[in-house]
LUMKE-118329 format. One record per atom (N, C-alpha, C): residue number from 1; atom name; x, y, z. Coordinates in pm, 1 decimal. Example, Ala and Ser with C-alpha at 12.3 -4.5 7.8 and 13.67 -1.06 7.14 Angstrom:
<recs>
REC/1/N/1319.0/-569.0/780.0
REC/1/CA/1230.0/-450.0/780.0
REC/1/C/1320.0/-330.0/780.0
REC/2/N/1285.0/-225.0/708.0
REC/2/CA/1367.0/-106.0/714.0
REC/2/C/1290.0/3.0/787.0
</recs>
This chain:
<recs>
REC/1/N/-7180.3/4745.6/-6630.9
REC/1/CA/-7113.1/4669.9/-6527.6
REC/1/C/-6963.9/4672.1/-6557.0
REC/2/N/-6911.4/4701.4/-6486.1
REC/2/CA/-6720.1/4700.8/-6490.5
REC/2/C/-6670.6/4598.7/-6340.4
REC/3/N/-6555.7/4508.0/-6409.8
REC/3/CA/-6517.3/4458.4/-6328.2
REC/3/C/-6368.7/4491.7/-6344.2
REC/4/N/-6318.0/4476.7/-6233.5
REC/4/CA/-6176.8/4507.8/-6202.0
REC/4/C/-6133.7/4402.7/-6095.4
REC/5/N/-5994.3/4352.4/-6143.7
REC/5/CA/-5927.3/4224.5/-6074.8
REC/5/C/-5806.3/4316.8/-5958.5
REC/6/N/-5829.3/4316.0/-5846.4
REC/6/CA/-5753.6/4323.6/-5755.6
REC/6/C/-5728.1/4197.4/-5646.3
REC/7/N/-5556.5/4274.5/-5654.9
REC/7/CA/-5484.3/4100.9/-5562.9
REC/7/C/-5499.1/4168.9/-5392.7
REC/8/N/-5532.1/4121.3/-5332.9
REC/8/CA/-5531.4/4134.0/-5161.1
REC/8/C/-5333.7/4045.3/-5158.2
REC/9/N/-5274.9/4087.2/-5095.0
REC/9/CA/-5135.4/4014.2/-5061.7
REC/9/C/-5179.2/3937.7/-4959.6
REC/10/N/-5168.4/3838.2/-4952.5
REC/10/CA/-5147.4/3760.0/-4826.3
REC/10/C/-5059.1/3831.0/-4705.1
REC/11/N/-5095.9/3797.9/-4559.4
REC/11/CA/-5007.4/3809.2/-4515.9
REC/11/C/-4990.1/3685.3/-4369.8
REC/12/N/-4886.3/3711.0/-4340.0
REC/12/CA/-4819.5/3621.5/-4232.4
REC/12/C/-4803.3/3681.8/-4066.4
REC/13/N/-4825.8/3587.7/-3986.1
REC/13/CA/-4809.0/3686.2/-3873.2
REC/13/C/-4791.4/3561.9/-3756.9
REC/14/N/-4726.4/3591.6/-3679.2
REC/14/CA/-4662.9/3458.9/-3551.9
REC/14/C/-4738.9/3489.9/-3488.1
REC/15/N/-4841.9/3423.7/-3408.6
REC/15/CA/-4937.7/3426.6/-3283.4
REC/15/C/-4835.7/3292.2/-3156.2
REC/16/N/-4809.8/3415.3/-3067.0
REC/16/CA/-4747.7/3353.5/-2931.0
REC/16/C/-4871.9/3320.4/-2846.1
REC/17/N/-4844.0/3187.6/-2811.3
REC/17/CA/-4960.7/3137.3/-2688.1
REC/17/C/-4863.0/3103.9/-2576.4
REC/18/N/-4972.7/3178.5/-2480.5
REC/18/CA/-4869.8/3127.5/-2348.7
REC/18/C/-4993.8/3058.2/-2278.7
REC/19/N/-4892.7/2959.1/-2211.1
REC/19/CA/-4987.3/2853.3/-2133.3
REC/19/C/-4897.3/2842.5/-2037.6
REC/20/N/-4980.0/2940.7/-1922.9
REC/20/CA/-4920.5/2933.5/-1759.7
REC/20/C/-4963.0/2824.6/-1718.2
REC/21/N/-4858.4/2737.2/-1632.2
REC/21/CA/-4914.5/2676.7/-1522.3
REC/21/C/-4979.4/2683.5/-1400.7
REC/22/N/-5078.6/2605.0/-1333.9
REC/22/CA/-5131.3/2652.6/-1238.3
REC/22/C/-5102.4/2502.3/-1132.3
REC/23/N/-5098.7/2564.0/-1011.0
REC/23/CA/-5076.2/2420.3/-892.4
REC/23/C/-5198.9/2462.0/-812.9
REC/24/N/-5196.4/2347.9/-713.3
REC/24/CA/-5329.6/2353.1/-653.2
REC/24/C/-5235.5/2345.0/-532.6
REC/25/N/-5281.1/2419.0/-418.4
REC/25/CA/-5229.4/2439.2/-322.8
REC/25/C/-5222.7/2334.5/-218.0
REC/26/N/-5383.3/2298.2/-199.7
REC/26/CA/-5463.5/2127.5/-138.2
REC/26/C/-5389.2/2004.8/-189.6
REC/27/N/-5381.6/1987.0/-337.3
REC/27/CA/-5356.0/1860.1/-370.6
REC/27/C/-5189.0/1871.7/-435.6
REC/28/N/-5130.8/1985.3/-474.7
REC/28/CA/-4982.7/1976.2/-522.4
REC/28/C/-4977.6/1979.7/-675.0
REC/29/N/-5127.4/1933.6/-727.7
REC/29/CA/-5158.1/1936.5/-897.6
REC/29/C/-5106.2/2025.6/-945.9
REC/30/N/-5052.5/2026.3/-1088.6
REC/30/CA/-5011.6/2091.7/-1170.7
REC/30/C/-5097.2/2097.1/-1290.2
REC/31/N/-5177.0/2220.4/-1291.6
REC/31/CA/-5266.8/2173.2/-1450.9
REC/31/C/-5188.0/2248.4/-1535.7
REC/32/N/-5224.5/2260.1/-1700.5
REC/32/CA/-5141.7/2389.0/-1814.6
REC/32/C/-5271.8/2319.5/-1919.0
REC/33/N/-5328.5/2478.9/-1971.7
REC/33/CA/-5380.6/2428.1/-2061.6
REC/33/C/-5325.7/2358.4/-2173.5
REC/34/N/-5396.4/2292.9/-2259.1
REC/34/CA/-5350.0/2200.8/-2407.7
REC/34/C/-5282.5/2290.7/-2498.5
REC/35/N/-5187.9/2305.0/-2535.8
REC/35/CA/-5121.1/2347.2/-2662.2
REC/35/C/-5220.1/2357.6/-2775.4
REC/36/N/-5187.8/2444.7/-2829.2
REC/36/CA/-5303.7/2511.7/-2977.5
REC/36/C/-5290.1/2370.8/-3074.4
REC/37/N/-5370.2/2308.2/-3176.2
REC/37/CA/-5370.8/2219.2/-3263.9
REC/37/C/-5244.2/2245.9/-3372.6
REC/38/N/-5218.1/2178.5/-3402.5
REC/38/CA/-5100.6/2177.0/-3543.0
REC/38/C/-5086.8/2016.7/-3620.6
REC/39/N/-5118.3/2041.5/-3712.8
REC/39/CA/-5137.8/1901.5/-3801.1
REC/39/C/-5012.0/1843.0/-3803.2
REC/40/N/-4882.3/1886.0/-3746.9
REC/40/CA/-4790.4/1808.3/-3753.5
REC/40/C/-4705.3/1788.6/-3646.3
REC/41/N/-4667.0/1717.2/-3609.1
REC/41/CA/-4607.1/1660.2/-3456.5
REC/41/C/-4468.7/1776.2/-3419.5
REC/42/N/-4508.1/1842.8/-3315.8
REC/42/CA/-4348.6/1968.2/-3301.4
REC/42/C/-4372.8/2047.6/-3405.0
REC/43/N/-4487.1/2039.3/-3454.1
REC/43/CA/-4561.2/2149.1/-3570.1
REC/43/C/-4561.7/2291.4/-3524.4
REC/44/N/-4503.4/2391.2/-3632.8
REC/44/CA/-4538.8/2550.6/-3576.7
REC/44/C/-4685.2/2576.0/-3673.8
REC/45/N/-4669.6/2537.6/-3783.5
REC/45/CA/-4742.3/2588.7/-3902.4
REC/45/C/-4874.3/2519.0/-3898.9
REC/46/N/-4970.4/2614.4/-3936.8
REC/46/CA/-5074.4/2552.1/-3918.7
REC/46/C/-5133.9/2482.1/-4048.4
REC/47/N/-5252.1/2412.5/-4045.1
REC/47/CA/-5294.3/2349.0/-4107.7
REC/47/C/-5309.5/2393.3/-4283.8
REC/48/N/-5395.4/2526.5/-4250.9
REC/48/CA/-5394.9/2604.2/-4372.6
REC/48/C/-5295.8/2640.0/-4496.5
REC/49/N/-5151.2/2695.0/-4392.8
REC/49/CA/-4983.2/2690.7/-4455.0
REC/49/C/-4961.2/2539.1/-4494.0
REC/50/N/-4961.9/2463.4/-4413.0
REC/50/CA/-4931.6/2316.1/-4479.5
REC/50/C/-5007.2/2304.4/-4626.2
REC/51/N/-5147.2/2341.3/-4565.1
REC/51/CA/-5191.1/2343.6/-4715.5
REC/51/C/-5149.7/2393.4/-4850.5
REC/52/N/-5087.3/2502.6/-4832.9
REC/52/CA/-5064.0/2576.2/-4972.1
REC/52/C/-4946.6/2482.7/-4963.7
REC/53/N/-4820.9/2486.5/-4891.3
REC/53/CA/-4726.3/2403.1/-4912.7
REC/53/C/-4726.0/2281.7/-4975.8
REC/54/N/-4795.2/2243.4/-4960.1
REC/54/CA/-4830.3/2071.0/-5038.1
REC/54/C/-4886.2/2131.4/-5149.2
REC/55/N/-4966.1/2182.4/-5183.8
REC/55/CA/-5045.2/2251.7/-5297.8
REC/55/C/-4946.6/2266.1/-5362.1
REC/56/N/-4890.7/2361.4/-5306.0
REC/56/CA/-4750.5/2420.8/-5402.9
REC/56/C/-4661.8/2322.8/-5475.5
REC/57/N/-4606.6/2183.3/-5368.0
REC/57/CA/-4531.0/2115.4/-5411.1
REC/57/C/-4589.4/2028.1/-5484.1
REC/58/N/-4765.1/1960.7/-5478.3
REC/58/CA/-4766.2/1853.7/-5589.6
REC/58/C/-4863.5/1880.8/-5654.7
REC/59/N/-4959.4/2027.7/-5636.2
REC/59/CA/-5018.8/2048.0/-5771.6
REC/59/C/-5010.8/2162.1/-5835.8
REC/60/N/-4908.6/2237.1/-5788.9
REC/60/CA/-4839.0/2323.1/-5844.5
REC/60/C/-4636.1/2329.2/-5931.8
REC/61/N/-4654.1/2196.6/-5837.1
REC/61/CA/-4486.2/2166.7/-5905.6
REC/61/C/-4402.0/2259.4/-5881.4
REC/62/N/-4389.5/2324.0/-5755.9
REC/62/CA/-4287.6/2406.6/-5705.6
REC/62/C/-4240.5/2360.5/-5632.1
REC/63/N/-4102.5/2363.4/-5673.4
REC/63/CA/-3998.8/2310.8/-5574.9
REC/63/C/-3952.3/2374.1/-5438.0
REC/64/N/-3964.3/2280.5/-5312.2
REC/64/CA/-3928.1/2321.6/-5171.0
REC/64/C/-3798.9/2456.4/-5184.5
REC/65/N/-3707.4/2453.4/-5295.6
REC/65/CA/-3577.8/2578.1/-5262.8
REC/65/C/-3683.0/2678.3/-5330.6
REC/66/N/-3796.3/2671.6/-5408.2
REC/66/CA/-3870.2/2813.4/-5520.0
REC/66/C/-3937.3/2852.8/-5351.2
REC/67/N/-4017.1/2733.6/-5308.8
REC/67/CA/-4106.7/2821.7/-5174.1
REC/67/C/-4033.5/2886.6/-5085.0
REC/68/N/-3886.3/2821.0/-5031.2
REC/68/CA/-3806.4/2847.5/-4939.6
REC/68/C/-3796.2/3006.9/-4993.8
REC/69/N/-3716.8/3035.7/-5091.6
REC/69/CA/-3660.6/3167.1/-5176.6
REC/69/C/-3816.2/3285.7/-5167.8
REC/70/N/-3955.3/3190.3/-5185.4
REC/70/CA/-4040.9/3308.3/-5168.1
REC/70/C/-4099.0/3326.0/-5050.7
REC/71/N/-4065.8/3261.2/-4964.4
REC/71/CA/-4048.7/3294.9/-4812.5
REC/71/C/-3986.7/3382.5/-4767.7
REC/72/N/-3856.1/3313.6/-4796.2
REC/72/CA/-3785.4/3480.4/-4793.3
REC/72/C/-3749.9/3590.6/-4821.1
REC/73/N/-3820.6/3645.0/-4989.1
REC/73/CA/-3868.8/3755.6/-5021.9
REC/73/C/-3982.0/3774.5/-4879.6
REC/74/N/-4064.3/3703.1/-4840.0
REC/74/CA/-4140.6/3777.7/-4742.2
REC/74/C/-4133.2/3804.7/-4591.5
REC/75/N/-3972.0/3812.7/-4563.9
REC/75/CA/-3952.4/3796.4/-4452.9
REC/75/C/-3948.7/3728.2/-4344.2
REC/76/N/-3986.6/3549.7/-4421.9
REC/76/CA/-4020.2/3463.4/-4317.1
REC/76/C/-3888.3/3318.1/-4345.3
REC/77/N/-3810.6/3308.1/-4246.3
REC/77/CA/-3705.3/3236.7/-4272.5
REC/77/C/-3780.9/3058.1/-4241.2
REC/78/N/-3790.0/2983.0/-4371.4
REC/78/CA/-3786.1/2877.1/-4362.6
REC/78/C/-3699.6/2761.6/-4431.6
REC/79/N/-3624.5/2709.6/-4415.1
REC/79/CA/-3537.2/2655.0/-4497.9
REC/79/C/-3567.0/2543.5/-4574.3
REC/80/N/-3522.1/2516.4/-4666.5
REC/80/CA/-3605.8/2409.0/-4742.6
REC/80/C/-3539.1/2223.8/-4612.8
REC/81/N/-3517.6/2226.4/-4526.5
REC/81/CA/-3498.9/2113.2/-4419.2
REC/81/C/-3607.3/2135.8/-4384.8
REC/82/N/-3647.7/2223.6/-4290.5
REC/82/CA/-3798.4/2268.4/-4263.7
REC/82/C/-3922.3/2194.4/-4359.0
REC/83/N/-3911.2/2283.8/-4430.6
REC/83/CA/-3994.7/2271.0/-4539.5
REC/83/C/-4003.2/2093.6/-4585.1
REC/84/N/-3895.7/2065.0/-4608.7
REC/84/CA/-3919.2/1883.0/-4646.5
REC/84/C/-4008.6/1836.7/-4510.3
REC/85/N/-3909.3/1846.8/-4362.2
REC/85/CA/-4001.6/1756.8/-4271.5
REC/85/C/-4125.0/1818.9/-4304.1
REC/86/N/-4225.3/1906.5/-4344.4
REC/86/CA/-4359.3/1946.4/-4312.9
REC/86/C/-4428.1/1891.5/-4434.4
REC/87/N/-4353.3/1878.0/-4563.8
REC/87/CA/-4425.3/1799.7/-4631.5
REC/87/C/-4455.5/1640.0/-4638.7
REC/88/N/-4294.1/1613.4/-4527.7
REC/88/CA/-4345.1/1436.4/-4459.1
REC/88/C/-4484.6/1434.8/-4393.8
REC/89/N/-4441.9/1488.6/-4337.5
REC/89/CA/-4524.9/1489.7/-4191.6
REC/89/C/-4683.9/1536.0/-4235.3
REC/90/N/-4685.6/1599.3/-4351.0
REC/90/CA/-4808.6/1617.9/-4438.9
REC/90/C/-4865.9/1507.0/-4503.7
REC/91/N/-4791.8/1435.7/-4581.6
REC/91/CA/-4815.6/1344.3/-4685.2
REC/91/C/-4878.6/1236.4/-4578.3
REC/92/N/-4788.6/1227.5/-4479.5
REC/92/CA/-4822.7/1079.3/-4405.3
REC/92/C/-4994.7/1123.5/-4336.7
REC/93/N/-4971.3/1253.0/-4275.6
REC/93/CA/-5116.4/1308.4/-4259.3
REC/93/C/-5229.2/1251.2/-4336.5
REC/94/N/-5226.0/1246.4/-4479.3
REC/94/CA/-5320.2/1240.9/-4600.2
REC/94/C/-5318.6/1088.0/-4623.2
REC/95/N/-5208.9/995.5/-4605.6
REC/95/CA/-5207.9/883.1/-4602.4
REC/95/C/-5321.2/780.9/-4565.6
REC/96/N/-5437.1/781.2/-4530.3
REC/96/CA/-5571.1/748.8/-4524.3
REC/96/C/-5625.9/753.0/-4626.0
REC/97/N/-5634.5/890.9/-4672.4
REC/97/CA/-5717.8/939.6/-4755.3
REC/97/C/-5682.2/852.7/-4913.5
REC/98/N/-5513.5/884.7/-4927.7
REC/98/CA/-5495.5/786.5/-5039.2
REC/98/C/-5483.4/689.4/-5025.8
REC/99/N/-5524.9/576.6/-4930.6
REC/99/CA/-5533.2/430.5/-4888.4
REC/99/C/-5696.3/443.1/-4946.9
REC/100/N/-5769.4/489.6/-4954.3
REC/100/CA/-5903.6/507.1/-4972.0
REC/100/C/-5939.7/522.1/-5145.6
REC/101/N/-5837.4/626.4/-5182.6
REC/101/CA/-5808.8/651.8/-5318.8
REC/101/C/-5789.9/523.1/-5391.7
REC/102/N/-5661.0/470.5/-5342.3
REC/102/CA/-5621.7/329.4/-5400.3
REC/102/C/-5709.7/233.7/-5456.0
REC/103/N/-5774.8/247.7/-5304.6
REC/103/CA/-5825.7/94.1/-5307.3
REC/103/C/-5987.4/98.7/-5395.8
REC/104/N/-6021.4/222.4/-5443.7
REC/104/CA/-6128.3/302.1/-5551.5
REC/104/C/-6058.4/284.0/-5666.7
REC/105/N/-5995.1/325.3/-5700.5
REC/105/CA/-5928.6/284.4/-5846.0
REC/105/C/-5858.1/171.7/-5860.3
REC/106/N/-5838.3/83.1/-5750.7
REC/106/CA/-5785.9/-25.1/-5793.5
REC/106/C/-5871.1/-191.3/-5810.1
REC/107/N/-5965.4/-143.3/-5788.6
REC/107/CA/-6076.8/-241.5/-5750.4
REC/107/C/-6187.5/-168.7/-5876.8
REC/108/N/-6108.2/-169.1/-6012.0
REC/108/CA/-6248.4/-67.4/-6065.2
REC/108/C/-6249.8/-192.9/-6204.5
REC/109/N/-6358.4/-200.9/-6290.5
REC/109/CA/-6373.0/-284.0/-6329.3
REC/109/C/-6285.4/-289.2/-6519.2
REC/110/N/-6259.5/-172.2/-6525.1
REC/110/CA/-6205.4/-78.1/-6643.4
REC/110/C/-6068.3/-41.2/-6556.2
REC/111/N/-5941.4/-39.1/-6584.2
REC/111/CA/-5853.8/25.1/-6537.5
REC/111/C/-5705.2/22.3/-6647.8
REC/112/N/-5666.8/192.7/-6669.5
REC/112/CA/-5616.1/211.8/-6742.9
REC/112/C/-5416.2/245.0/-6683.6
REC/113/N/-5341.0/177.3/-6747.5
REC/113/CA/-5234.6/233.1/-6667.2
REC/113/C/-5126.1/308.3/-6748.8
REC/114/N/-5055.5/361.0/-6711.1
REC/114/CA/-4929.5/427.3/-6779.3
REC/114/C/-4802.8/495.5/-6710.4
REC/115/N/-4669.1/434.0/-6768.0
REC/115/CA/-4557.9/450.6/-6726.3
REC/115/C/-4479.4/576.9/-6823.9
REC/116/N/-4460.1/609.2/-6727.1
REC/116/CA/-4411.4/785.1/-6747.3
REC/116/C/-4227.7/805.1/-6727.8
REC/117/N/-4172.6/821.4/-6816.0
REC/117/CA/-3998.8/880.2/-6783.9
REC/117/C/-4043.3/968.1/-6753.6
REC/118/N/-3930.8/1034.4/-6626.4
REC/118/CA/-3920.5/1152.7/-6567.0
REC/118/C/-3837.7/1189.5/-6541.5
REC/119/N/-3690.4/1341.8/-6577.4
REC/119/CA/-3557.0/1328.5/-6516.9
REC/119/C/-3571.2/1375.2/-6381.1
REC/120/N/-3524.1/1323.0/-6304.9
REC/120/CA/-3521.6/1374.6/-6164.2
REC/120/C/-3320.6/1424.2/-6160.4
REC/121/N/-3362.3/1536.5/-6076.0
REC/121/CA/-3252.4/1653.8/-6066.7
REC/121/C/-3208.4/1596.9/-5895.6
REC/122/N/-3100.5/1539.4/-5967.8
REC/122/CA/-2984.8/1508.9/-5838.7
REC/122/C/-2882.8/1619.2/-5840.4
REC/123/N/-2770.1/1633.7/-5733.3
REC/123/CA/-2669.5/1685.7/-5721.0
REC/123/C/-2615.8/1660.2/-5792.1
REC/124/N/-2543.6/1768.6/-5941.9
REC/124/CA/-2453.0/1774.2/-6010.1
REC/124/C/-2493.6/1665.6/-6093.2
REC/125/N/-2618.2/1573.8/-6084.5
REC/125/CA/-2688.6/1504.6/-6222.8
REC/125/C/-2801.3/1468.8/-6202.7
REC/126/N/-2873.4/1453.9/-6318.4
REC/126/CA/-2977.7/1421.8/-6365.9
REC/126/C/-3002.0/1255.3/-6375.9
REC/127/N/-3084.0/1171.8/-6319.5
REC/127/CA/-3137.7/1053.3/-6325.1
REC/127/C/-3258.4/1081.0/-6446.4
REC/128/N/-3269.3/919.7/-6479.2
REC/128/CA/-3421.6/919.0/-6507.7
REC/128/C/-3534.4/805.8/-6379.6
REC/129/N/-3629.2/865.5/-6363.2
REC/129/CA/-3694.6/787.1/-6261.0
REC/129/C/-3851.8/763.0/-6384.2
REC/130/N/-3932.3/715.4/-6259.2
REC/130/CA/-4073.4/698.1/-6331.2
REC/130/C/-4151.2/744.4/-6242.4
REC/131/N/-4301.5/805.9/-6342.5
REC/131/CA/-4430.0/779.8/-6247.6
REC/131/C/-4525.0/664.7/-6322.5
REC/132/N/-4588.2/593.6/-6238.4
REC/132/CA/-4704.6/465.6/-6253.3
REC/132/C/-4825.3/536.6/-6231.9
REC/133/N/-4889.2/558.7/-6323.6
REC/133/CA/-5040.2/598.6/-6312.3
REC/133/C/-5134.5/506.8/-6334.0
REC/134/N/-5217.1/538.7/-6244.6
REC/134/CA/-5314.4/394.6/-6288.6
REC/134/C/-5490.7/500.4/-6252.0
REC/135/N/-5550.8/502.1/-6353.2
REC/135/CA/-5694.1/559.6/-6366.5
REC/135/C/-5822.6/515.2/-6394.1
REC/136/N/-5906.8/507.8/-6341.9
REC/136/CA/-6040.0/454.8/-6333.9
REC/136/C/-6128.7/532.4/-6402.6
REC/137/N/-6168.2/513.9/-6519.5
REC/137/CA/-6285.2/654.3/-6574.9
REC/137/C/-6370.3/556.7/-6664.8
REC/138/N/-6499.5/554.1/-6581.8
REC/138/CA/-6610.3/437.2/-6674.0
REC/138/C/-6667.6/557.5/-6785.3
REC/139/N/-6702.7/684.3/-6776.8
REC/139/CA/-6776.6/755.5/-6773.0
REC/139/C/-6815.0/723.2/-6947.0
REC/140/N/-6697.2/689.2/-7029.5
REC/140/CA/-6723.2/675.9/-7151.9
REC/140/C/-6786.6/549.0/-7167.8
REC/141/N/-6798.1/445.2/-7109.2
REC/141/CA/-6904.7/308.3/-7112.3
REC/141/C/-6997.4/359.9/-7032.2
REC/142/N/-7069.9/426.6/-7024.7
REC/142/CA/-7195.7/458.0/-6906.2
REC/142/C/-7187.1/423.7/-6787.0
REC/143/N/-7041.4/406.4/-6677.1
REC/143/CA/-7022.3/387.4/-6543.6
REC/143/C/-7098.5/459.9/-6451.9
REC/144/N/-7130.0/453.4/-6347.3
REC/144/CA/-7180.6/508.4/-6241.8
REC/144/C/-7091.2/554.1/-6119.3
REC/145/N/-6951.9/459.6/-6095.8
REC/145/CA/-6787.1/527.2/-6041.5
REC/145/C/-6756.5/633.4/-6095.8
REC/146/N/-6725.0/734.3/-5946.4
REC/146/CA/-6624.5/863.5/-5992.4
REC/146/C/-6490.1/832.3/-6072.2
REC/147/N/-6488.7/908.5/-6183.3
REC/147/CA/-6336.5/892.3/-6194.3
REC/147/C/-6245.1/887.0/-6062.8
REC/148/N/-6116.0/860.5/-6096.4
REC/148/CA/-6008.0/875.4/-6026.3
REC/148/C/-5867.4/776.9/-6105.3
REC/149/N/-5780.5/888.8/-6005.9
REC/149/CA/-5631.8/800.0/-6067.1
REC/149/C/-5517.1/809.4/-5938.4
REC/150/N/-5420.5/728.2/-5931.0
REC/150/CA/-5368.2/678.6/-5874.3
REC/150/C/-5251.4/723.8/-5925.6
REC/151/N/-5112.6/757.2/-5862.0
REC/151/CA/-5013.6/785.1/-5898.8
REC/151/C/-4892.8/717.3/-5802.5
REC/152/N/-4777.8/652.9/-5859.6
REC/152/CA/-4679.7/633.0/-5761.1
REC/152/C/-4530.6/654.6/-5822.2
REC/153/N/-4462.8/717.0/-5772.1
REC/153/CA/-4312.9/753.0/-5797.3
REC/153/C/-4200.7/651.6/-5784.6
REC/154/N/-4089.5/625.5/-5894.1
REC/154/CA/-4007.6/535.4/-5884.7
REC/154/C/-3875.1/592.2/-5925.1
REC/155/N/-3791.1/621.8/-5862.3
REC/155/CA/-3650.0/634.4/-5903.2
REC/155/C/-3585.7/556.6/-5999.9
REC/156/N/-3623.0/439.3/-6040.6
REC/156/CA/-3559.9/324.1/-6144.0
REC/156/C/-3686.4/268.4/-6220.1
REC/157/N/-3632.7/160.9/-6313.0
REC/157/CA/-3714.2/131.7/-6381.6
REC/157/C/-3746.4/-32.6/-6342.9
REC/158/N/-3681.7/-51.0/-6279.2
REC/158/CA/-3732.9/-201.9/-6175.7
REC/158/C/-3891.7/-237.0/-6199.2
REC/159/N/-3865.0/-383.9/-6191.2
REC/159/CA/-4016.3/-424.4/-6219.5
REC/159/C/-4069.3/-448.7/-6089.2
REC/160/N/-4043.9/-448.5/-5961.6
REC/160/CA/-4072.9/-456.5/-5862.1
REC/160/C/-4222.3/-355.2/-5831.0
REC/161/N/-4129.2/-198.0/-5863.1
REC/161/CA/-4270.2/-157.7/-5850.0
REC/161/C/-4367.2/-178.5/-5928.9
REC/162/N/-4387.7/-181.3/-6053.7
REC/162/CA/-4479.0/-205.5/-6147.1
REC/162/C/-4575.3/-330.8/-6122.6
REC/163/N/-4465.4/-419.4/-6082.9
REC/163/CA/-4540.3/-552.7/-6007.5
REC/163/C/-4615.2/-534.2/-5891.1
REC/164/N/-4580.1/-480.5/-5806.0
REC/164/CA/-4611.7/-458.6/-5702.0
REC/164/C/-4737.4/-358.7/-5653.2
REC/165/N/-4764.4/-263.7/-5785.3
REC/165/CA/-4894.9/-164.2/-5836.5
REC/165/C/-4978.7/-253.6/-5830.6
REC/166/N/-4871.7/-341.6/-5976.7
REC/166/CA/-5068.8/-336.6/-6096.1
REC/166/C/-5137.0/-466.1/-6013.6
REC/167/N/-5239.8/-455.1/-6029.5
REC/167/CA/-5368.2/-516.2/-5981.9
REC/167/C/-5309.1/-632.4/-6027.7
REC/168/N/-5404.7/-732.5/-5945.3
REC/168/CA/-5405.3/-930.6/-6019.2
REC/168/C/-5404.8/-919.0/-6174.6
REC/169/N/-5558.2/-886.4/-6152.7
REC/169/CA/-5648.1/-931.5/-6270.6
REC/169/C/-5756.2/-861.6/-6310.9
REC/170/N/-5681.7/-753.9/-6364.7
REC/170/CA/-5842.7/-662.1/-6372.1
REC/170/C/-5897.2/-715.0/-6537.3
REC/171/N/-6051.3/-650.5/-6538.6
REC/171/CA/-6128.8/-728.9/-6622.5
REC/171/C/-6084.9/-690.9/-6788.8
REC/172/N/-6035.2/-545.4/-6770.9
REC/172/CA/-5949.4/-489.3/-6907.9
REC/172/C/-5927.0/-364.8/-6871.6
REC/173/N/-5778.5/-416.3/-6883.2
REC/173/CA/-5645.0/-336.1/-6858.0
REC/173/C/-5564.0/-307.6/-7041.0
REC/174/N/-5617.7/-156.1/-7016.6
REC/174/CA/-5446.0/-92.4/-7116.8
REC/174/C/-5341.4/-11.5/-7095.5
REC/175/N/-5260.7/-74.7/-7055.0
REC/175/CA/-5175.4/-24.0/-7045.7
REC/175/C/-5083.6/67.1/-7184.4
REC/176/N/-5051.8/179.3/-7161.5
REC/176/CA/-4939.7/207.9/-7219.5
REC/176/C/-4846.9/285.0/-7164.2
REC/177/N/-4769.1/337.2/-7293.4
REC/177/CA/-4611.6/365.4/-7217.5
REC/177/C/-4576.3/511.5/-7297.8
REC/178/N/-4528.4/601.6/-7179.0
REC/178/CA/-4540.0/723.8/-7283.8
REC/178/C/-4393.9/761.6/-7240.0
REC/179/N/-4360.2/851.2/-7309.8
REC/179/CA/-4214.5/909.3/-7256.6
REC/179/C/-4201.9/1035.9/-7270.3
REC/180/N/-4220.5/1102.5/-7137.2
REC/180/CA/-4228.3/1266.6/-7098.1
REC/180/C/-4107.4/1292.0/-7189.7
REC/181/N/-4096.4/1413.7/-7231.1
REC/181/CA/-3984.9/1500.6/-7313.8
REC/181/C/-3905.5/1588.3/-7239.8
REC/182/N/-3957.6/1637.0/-7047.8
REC/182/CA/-3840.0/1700.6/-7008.4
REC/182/C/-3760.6/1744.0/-7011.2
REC/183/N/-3621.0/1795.6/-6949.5
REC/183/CA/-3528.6/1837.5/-7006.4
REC/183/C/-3530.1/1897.9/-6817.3
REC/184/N/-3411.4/1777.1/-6837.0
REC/184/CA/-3375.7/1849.8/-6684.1
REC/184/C/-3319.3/1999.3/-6634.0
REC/185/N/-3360.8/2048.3/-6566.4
REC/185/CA/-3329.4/2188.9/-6532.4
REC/185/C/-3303.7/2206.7/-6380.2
REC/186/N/-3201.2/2332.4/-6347.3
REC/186/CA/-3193.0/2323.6/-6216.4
REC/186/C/-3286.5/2388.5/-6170.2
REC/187/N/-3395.4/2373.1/-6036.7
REC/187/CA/-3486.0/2442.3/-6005.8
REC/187/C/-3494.7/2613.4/-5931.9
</recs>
């Protein structure tokens, strides 16, 4: 048996829909069929592209100017303005889903949390911000709950958000505190 790894390239391609209008001669009506689906409001890109895009940006950690730049190695002009509104307009999309997430790991009877330094890359400087993780995993006491974890982003170190995360009163909470090693870089 021999196996051999070959890459297929992706490729890209603009599909034009035209949607003629039609009038009714009797009544003066104007019908047009419905516009094609797009997960995002004044959306070109479809669902699938959004997908890798978000993929790219939060579980791949590529930054909107790395996708923009390999866009346009492929001939397809998107600018990272573009590119931000589609990952709004994405995130808020999914916004259910992690209202659902939340409220699973935050209601769990075990819950573990941890505050994370992070430099975030401003114009001409470097901040430090935070992430708040908060994770649910019985699996090592014999739980019957899926894992899961919770993540939220903070530009400062304000207790607002931290307050504003952590649960009342969960039944046992450890928290700790770690401090990423980073090293800010331009992307």
């Amino acid at each position: 048996m021999t196996e051999t790894l070959e890459e297929i390239l992706r490729r890209f391609k603009l599909i034009e829909t035209v949607r003629e209008k039609f009038t009714c001669r009797d009544c003066e009506a104007i019908s047009q069929p419905p516009a094609p689906f797009h997960p995002t409001p004044r959306g070109f890109i479809v669902a699938q592209s959004l997908a890798t895009i978000l993929f790219d940006k939060f579980g791949m950690h590529t930054p909107l100017n790395r996708q923009s730049t390999r866009f346009k190695a492929e001939a397809i002009d998107l600018p990272v303005s573009t590119l931000g509104d589609q990952v709004g307009h994405g995130t808020f999309a999914v916004m259910p889903l992690f209202h659902l997430i939340e409220r699973h790991v935050l209601a769990a009877e075990r819950l573990h949390g941890d505050d994370t330094a992070i430099r975030i890359l401003g114009k001409n400087k470097c901040t430090t911000g935070r992430i708040w993780t908060y994770v649910q995993d019985d699996r090592p006491s014999n739980g019957h709950a899926p894992p899961a974890a919770v993540y939220y982003a903070s530009s400062d170190r304000r207790g607002e958000t931290r307050r504003s995360k952590w649960p009342p009163s969960p039944a046992s909470c450890r928290p700790t505190a770690t401090m990423a090693s980073n090293r800010c870089r331009p992307a």
